[in-house]
C-alpha positions in Angstrom: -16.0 9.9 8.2 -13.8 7.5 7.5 -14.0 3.6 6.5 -11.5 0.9 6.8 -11.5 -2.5 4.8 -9.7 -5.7 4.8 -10.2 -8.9 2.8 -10.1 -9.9 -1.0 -13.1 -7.8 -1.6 -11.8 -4.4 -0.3 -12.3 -3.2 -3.9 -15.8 -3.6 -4.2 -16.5 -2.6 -0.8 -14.8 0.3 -1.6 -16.4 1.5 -4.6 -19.9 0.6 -2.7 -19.1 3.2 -0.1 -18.0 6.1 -2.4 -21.8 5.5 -3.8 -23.2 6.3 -0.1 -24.5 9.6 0.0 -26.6 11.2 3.0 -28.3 14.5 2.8 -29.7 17.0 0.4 -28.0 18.2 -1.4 -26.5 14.5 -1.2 -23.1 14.4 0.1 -20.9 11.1 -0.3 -20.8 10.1 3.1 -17.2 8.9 3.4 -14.2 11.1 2.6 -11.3 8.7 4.0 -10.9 4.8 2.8 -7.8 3.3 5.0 -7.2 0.0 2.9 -5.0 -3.5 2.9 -2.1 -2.8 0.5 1.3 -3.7 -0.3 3.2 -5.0 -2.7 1.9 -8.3 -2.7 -1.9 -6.9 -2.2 -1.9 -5.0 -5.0 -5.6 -5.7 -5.9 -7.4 -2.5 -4.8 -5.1 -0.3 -6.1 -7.7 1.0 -8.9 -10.4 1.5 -6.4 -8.2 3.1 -4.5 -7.5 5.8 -7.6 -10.6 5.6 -8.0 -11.0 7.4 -4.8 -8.3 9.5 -4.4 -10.0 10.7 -7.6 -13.2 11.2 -5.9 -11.6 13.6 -3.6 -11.1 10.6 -0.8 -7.6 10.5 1.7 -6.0 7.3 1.0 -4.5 5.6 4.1 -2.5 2.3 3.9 -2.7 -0.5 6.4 -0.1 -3.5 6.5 2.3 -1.2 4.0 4.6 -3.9 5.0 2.4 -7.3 5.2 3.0 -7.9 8.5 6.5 -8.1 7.7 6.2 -10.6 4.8 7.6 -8.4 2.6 10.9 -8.2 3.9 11.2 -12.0 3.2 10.3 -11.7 -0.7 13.3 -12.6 -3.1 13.0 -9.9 -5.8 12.6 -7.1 -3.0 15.5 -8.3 -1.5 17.0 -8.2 -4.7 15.9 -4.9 -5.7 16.4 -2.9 -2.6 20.3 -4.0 -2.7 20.4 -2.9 -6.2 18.8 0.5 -5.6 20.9 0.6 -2.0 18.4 0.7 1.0 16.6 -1.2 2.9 14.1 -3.9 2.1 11.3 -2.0 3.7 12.6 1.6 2.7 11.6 0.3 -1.1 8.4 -1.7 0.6 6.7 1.2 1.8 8.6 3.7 -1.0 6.9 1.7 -3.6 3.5 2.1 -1.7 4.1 5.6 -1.4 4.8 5.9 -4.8 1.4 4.8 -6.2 -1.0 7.1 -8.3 -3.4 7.6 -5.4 -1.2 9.6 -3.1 -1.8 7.4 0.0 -0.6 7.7 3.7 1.2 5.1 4.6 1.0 3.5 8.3 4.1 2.2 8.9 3.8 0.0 12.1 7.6 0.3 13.3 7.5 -0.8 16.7 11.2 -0.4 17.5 13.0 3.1 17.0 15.4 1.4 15.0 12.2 0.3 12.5 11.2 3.7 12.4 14.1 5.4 11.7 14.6 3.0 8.4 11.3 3.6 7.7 11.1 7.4 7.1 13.6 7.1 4.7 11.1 5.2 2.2 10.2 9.1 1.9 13.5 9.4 -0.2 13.4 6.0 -1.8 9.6 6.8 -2.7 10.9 10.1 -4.7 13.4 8.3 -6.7 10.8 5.8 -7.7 9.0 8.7 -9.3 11.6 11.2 -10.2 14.3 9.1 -11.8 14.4 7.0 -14.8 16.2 4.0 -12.7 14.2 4.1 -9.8 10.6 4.1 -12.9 12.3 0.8 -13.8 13.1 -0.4 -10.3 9.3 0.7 -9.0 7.7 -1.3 -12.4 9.7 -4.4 -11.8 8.8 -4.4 -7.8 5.3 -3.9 -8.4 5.2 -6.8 -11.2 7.8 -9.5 -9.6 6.5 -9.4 -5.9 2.5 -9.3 -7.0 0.3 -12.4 -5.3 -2.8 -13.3 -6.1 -5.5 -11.7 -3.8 -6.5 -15.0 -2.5 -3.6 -16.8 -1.7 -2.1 -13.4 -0.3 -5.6 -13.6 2.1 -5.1 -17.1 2.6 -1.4 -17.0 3.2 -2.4 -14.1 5.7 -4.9 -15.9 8.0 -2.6 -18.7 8.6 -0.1 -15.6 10.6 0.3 -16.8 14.3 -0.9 -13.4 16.2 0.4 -12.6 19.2 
C-alpha cells in the first residue's frame, strides 16, 4: 500500500506513516511513500532516507516543480557547464539522492521525454565522477528554497 504526500509537512507525515502497523505479528502498513521533491523542495529528503531505509520504494512527484526549475539561474548555469539540459541535471540530481527514488518525470511532449531519460546518464555522473560530486553538491546547495515560500510560491501556479 502506498501513500502519497504533498505540502510543507510531508516529512512528518511521512515518518507518522512508517509508525502505522496492522496485524500480528505487526506489519508497517505502508511499503511505498511517493513524495514532493526537487531541487528546490529539498525538505523531506531525510524522511525520505529514512524510509528507503525502512525498506520503503521512494517515488518522486513534481521532480521538475512544475517546470520551475528550468527557470532557476544556477541550474541553468550548471547544466551548461556539465553540457545537458536544464532538466536532464533537474531530475539527475533527484535521481542521484541517497534514497534511491523513482522519479516521475511528467514529459508531456515526446520531445520532453526523450531529454528526460537522459537525466539517467547525467544522474550517474553526479555519483560516479569527481566533477559531477561537485556539480551535484553545488546544485543541491544554490537552488535550495525554503519549504514555505517553495509551498507558497507553488499555490500561486495558475492550473490549467
Amino acid at each position: 500500500l502506498g501513500l502519497s504526500v504533498s505540502g510543507t509537512n510531508q516529512d512528518d507525515i511521512i515518518r507518522k506513516a512508517m509508525a502505522i502497523t496492522v496485524g500480528e505479528p505487526p506489519v508497517r502498513l505502508f511499503d511505498s511513500v511517493q513524495c514532493t521533491y526537487n531541487v528546490l523542495e529539498q525538505k523531506p529528503g531525510t524522511a525520505l532516507l529514512e524510509a528507503r531505509e525502512a525498506g520503503m520504494d521512494v517515488i518522486i512527484k513534481e521532480g521538475l516543480a512544475n517546470g520551475r526549475t528550468l527557470r532557476h539561474p544556477r541550474l541553468l548555469e550548471l547544466s551548461e557547464r556539465m553540457g545537458c539540459n536544464a532538466d536532464q541535471l533537474a531530475l539527475g540530481a533527484v535521481l542521484a539522492q541517497p534514497f534511491r527514488p523513482r522519479v516521475l518525470s511528467g514529459a508531456v511532449t515526446t520531445d520532453q521525454l526523450s531529454s528526460n531519460l537522459d537525466a539517467l546518464g547525467v544522474s550517474e555522473k553526479l555519483t560516479t565522477t569527481e566533477e559531477g560530486k561537485k556539480i551535484l553538491e553545488e546544485v543541491m546547495a544554490g537552488c535550495r528554497m525554503d519549504s514555505e515560500d517553495y509551498w507558497k510560491d507553488r499555490s500561486a501556479l495558475k492550473w490549467n
